[in-house]
C-alpha positions as CSV (number, residue, x, y, z in Angstrom):
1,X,-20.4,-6.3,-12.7
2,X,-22.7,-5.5,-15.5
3,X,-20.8,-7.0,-18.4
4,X,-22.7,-10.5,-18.9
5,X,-19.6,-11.7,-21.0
6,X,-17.3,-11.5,-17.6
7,X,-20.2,-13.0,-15.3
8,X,-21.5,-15.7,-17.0
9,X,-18.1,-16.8,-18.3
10,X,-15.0,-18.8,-16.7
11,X,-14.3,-15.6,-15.0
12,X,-18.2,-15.6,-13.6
13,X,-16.7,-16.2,-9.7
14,X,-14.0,-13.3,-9.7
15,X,-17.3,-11.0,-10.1
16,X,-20.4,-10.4,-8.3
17,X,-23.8,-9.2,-9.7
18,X,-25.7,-8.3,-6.8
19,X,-23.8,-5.5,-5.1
20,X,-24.6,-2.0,-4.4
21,X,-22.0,-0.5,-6.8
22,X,-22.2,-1.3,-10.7
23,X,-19.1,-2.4,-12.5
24,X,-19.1,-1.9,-16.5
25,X,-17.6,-1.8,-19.7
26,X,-18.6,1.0,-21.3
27,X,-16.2,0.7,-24.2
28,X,-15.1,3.4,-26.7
29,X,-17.1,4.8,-29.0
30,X,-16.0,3.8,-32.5
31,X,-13.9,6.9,-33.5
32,X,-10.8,7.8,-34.9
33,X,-8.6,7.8,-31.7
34,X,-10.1,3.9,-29.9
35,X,-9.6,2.2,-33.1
36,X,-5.8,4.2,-33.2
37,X,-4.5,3.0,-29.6
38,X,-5.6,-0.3,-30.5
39,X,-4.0,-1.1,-33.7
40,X,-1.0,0.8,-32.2
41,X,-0.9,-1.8,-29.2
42,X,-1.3,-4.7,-32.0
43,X,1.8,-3.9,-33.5
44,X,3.4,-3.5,-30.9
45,X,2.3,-6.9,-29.9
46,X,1.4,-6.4,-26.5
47,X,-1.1,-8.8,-24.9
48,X,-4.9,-8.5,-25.2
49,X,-6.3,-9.1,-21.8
50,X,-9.9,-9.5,-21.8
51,X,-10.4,-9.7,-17.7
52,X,-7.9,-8.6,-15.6
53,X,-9.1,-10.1,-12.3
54,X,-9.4,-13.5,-14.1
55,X,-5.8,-14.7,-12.6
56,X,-4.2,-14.4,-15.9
57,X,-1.4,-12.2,-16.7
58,X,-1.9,-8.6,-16.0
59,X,0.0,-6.7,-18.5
60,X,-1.1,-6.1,-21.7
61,X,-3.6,-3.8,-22.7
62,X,-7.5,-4.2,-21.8
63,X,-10.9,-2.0,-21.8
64,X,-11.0,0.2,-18.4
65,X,-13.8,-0.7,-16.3
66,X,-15.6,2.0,-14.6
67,X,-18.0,2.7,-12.0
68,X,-20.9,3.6,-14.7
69,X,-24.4,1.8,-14.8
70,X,-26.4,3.0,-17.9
71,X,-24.5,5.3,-19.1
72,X,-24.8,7.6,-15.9
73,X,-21.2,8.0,-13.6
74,X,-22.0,6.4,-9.9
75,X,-20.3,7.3,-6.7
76,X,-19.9,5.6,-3.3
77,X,-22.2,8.2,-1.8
78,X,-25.2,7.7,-4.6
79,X,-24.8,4.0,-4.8
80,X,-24.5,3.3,-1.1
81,X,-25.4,6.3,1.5
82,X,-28.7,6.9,-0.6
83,X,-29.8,3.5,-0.2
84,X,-29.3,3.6,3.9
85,X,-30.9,7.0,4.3
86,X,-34.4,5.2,5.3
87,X,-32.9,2.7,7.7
88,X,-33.6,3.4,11.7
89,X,-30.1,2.9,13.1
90,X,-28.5,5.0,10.2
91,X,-28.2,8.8,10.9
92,X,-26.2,10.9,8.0
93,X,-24.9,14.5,9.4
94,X,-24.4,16.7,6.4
95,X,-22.5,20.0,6.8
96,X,-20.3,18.4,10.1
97,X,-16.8,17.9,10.2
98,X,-15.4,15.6,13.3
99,X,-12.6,17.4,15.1
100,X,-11.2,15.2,17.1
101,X,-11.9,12.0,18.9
102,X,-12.3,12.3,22.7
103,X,-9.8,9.7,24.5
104,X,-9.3,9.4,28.3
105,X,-6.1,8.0,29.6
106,X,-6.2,6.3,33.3
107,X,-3.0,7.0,35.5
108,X,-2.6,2.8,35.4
109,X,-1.9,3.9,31.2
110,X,-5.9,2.5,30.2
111,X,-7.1,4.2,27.1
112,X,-10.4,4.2,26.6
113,X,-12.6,5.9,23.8
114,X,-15.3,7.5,24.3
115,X,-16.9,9.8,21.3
116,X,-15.9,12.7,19.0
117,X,-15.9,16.3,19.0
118,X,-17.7,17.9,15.8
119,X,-18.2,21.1,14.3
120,X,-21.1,21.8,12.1
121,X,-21.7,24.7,9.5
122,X,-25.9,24.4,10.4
123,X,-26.6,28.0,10.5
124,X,-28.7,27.4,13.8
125,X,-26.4,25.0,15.4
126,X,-23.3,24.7,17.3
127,X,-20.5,22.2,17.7
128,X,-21.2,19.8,19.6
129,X,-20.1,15.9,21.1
130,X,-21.9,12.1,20.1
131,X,-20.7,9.8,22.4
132,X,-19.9,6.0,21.0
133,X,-21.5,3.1,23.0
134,X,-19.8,0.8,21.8
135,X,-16.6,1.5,18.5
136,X,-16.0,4.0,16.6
137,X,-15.0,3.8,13.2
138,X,-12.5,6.0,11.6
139,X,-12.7,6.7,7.6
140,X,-11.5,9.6,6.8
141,X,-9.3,8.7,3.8
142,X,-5.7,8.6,4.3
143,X,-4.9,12.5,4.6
144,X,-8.3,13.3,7.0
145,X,-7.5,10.6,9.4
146,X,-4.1,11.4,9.7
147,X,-4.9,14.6,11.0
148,X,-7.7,13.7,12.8
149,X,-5.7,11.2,14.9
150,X,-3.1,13.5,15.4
151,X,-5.7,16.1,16.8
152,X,-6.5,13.6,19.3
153,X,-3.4,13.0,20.6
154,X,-2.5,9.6,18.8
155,X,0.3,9.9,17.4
156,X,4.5,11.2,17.6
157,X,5.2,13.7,20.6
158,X,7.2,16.1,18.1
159,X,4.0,16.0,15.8
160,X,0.9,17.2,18.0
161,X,0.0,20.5,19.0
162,X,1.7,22.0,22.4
163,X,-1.7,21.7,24.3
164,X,-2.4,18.4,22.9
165,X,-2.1,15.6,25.7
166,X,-0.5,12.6,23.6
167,X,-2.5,9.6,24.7
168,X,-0.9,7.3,22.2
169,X,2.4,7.2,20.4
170,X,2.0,5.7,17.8
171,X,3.3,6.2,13.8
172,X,0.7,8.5,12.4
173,X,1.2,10.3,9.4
174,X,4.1,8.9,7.8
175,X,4.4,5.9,4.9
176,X,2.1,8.4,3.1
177,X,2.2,7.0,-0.1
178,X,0.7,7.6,-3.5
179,X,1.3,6.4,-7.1
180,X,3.2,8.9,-9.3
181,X,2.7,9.4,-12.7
182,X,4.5,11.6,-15.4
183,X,2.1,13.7,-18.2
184,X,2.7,13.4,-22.0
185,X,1.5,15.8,-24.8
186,X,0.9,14.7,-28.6
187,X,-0.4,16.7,-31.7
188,X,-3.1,14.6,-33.8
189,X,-3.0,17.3,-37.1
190,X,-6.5,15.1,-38.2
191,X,-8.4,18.3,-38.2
192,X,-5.9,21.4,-37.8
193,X,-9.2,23.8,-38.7
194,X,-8.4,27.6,-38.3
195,X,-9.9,28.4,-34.7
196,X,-12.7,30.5,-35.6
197,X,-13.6,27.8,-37.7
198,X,-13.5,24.8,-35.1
199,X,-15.2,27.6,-32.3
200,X,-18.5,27.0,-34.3
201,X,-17.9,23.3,-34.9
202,X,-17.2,22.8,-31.2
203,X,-20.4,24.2,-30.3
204,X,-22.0,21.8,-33.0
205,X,-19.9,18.6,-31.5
206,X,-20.8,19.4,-27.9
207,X,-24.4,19.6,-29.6
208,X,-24.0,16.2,-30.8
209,X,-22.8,14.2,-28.0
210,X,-25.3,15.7,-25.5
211,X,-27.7,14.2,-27.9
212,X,-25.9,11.1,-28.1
213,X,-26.0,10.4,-24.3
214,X,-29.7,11.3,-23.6
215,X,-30.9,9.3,-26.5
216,X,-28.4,6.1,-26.3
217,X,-26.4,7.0,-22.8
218,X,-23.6,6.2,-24.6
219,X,-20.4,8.4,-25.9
220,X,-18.6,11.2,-24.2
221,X,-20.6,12.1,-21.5
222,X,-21.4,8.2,-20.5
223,X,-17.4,7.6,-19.7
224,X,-14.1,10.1,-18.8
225,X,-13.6,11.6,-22.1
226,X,-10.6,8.9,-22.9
227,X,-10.2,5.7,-25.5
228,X,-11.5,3.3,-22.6
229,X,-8.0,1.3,-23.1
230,X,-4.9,0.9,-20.9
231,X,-1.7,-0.1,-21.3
232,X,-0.1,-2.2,-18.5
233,X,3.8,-3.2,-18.9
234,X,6.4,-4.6,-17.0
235,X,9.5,-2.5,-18.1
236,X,12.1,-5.2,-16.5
237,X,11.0,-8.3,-18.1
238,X,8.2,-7.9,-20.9
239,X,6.9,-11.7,-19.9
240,X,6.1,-11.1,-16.5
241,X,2.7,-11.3,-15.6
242,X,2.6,-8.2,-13.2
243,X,3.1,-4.3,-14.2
244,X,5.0,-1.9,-12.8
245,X,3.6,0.9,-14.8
246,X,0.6,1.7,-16.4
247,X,-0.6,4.2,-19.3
248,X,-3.9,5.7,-19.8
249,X,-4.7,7.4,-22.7
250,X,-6.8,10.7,-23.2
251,X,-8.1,12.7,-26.4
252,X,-8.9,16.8,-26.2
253,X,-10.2,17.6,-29.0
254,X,-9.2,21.1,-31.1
255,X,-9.9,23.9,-28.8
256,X,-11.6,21.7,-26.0
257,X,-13.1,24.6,-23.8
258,X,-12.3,22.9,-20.4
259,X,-8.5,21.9,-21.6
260,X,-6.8,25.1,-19.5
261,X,-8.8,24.3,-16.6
262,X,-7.8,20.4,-17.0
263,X,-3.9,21.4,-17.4
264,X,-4.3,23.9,-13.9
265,X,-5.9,21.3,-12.5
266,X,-3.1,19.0,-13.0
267,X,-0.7,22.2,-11.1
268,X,1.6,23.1,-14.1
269,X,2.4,26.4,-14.2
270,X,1.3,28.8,-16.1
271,X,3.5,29.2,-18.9
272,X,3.1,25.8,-19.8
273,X,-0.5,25.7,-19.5
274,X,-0.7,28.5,-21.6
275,X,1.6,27.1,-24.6
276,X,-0.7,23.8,-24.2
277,X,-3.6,25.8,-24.6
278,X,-2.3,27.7,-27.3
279,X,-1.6,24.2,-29.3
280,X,-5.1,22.9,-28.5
281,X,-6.9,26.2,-30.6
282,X,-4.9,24.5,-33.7
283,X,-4.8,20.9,-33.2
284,X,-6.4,17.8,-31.0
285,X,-4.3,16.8,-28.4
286,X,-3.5,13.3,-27.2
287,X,-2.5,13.1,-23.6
288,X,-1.0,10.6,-22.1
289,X,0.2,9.6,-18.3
290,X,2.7,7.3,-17.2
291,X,1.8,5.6,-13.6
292,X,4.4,4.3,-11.6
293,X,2.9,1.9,-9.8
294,X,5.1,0.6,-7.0
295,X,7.0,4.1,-5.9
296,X,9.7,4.1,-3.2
297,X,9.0,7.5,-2.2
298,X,7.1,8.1,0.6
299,X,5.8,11.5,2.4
300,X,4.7,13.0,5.2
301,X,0.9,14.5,6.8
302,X,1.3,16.9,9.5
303,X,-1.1,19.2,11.4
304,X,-1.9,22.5,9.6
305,X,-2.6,24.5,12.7
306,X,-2.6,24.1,16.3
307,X,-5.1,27.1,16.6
308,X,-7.4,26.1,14.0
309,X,-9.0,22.5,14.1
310,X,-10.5,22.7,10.4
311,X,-7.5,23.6,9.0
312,X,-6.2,21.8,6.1
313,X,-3.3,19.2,7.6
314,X,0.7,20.0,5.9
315,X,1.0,17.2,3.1
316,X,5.1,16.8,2.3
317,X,4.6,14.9,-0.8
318,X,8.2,13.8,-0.9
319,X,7.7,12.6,-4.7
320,X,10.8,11.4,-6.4
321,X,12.9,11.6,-3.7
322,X,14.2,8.1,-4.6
323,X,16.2,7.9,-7.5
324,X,14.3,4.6,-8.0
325,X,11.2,6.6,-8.9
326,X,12.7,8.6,-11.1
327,X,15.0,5.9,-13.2
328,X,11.6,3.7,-13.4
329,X,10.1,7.0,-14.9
330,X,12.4,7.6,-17.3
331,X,12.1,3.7,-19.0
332,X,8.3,4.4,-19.0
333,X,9.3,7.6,-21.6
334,X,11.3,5.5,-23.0
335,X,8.8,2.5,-23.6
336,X,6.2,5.1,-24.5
337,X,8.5,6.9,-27.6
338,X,8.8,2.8,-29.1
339,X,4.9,2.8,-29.4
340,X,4.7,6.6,-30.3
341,X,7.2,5.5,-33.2
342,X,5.0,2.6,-34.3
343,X,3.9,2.9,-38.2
344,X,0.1,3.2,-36.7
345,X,0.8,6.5,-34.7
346,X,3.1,8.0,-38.0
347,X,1.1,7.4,-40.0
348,X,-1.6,8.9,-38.5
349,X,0.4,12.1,-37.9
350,X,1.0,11.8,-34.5
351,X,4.2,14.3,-33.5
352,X,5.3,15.1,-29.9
353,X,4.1,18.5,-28.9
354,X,7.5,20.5,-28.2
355,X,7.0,22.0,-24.6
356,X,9.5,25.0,-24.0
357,X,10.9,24.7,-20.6
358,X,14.0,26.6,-20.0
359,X,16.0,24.5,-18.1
360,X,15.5,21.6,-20.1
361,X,16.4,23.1,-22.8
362,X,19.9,22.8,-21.7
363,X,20.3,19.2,-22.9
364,X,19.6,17.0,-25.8
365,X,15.9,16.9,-26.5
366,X,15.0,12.4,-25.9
367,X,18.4,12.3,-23.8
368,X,18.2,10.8,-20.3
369,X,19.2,14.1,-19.3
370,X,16.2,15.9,-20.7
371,X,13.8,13.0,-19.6
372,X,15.0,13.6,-15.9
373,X,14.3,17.4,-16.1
374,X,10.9,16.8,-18.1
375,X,10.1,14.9,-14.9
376,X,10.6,17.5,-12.5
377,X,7.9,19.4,-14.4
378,X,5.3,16.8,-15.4
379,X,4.8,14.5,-13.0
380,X,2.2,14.4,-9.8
381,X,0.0,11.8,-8.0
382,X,-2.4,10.0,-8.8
383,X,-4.4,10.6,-6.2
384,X,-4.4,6.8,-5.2
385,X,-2.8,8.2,-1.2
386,X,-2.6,5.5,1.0
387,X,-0.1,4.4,4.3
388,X,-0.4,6.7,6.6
389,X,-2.0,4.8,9.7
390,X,-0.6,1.4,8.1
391,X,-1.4,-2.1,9.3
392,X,1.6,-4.4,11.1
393,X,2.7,-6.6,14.0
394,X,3.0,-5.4,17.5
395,X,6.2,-5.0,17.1
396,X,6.2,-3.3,14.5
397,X,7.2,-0.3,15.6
398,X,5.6,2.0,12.5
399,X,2.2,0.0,12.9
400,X,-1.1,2.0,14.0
401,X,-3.6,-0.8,13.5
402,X,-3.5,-4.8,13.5
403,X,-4.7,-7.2,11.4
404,X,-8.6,-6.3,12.8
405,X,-8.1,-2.7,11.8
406,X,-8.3,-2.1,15.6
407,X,-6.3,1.2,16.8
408,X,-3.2,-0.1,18.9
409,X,-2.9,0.3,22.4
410,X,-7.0,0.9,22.9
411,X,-8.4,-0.9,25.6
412,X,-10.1,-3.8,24.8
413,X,-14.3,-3.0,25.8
414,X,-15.8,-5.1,26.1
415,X,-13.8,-8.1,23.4
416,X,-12.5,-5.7,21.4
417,X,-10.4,-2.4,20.9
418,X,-13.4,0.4,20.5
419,X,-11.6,2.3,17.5
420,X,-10.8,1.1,14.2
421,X,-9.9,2.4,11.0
422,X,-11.5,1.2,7.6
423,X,-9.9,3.1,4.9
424,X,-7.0,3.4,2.5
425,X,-4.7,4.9,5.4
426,X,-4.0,1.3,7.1
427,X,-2.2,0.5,3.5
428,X,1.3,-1.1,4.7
429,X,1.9,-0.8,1.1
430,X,0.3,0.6,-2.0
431,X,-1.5,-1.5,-4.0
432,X,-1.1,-1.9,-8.0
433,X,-3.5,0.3,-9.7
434,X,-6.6,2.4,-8.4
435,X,-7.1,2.1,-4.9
436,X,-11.4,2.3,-4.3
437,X,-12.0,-1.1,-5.1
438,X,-9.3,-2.5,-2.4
439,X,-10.8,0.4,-0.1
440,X,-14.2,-1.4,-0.7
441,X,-12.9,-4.7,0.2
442,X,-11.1,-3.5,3.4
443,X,-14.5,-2.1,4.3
444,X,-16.6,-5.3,3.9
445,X,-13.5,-7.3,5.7
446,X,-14.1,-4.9,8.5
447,X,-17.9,-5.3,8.6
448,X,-17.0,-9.4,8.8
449,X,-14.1,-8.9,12.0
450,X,-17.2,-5.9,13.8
451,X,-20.2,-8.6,13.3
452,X,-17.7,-11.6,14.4
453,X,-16.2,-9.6,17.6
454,X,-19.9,-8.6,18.7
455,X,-22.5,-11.6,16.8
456,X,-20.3,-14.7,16.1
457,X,-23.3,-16.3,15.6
458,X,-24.6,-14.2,13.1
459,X,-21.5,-13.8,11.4
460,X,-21.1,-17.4,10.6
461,X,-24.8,-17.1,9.0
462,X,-23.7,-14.3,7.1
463,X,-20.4,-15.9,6.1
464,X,-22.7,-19.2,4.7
465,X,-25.1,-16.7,3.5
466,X,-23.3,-14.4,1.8
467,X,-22.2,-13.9,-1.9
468,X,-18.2,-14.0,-2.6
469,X,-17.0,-9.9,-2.7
């Protein structure tokens, strides 16, 4: 954590300073739509929450933190991989993809594993095995491993290939879960220039904040072109301390030159990216997504192809197949129109933007009715997937892993199972906003349970050693 006000503060043990990913505030930058939100959410009177992981109440509104260190955007991959690349027992294959994982099965019903089958692109190379000494560690992300497992035999009878042995049967692929969130579009008249007037001011703004950020590394290109704020509420009871939706809120300026791609991106179809595009050539466009954050639908990965092994898996999404989902939905619109209809946002001239869609057109525009068609229409994941090689009990009977992350049913070698998976899959449930940071802490518990399985005595050094996560 880079912000010195959350380290050095009351908070200071909820955040760490020394680890390899930076953590900051990199606030809004003093305009028009920041200062908006924020007096919008004042009188409203929703909470202020300066620290969200301080153990105080968790709805409210509060600056996002992002994974941003001086302005410049960080990744797992920059901040983590590059710093390994010089170590001697770390080896990074670029260009490979692992096809399966290579299991033997004893006719006394021993499962042992023993390496993994990979393909590479190398021009000069072809695919070829890397046997595992001792585990192997399985972190795919909850879609990749899915498939992977299922390639290998691990997994439901009715779900593997016909030539696949099944070594393991085991839950894979289902509880696929994933936060689900519903897209809202606002007109901000504030500049409403004739397009071939804001083409060449465009050019000038884009000017501007490119020298902004490599002078200051600050403004649009230091953050993810939004206001920095979100809005967590608890649409049952306003005074709990937990949310069960969140909004984020996003500015696109008058004819933003990436908008189309942005509303494709998002997989609307056409005709309605086209009448959003055609608004944003006349006016700036406030966007704004309402995130479900404990869904009760749940979907399904599945093997793409049994002929090809780099085929892309079969996702079944199954959003809003519970009418729980979609009820909780449509008291986020409602929640949403209340602060839309604060005297801050009228003022201001902010006006829903009046999407034709057909069948929606059928009922009262604000009704239930029209919300619960809107939905069908505007709504996707957040790509926060999680579930589908969850952690339980053995008895569980939909459990993959245990508590150690260890695959079930793999022979212990030589004190412990030899596969495990460390990543967002082993999810029993999902967890309340973004999911990288609780992926991040289910890594470094797994690098605790491998060092105490195979170097107790080094892990209790570690454990004295060792700064809180």
């Amino acid at each position: 954590m880079l912000d010195k006000t959350l380290t050095c503060g009351k908070c200071a043990n909820y955040h760490s300073t020394s680890g390899m990913i930076a953590v900051s505030d990199v606030g809004d930058n003093g305009d028009w739509f920041g200062s908006t939100i924020k007096n919008s959410f004042n009188e409203k009177k929703y909470n202020s929450i300066n620290d969200i992981n301080c153990g105080g109440p968790q709805t409210g509104y509060a600056n996002i933190r992002m994974y941003v260190n001086n302005g410049q955007k960080e990744t797992v991959a920059h901040s983590c991989l590059t710093k390994l690349k010089d170590n001697s027992n770390f080896v990074l294959m670029k260009n490979t993809l692992v096809k399966n994982i290579i299991i033997s099965k004893s006719d006394k019903g021993i499962v042992t594993v023993n390496g993994v089958n990979v393909h590479t692109s190398e021009a000069d190379c072809s695919d070829f095995s890397i046997t595992a000494n001792h585990e192997i560690i399985l972190s795919a992300g909850a879609e990749s491993t899915a498939k992977i497992l299922l390639q290998s035999g691990i997994g439901r009878a009715k779900d593997l290939c016909p030539n696949t042995k099944q070594v393991l049967d085991l839950n894979v692929g289902y509880n696929r879960i994933d936060h689900i969130r519903t897209v809202h579009f606002y007109i901000i008249p504030e500049s409403n220039n004739p397009p071939e007037v804001q083409i060449v001011n465009v050019t000038a703004r884009l000017a501007a904040k490119s020298e902004k950020y490599l002078k200051e590394r600050k403004g649009y290109y230091s953050t993810f072109d939004r206001s920095n704020l979100q809005l967590a509420v608890n649409l049952h009871n306003k005074s709990s301390a937990h949310p069960d939706i969140i909004y984020n809120f996003m500015q696109y300026d008058q004819c933003t030159p990436e908008f189309n791609m942005t509303c494709k991106n998002y997989g609307y179809k056409q005709e309605f990216c086209d009448q959003l595009y055609r608004a944003n050539q006349y006016y700036s466009l406030l966007v704004v997504t309402s995130t479900l954050q404990e869904p009760k639908s749940s979907g399904t990965v599945k093997l793409g192809s049994c002929c090809d092994p780099l085929a892309y898996p079969t996702i079944n999404t199954n959003y809003l197949t519970e009418q729980h989902d979609i009820e909780m939905l449509i008291k986020g619109i409602e929640e949403l129109n209340e602060f839309m209809n604060t005297t801050t946002m009228i003022n201001n001239g902010v006006k829903d933007l009046m999407i034709n869609i057909t069948e929606c057109n059928a009922f009262k525009r604000n009704s239930e009715d029209y919300y619960r068609c809107y939905i069908k229409y505007f709504s996707n994941g957040d790509n926060n997937v999680c579930g589908t090689a969850k952690m339980g009990r053995y008895y569980d009977k939909d459990a993959v892993v245990d508590y150690k992350m260890r695959v079930m049913n793999v022979t212990k070698y030589p004190n412990t199972a030899n596969l495990r998976i460390v990543d967002a899959s082993i999810f029993p449930t999902i967890t309340m906003g973004n999911s990288p940071c609780v992926s991040f802490a289910v890594a470094e518990k797994a690098a605790d349970l491998i060092i105490n399985d195979r170097l107790p005595k080094y892990s209790e050094e570690r454990r004295r050693n060792r700064r809180d996560f």
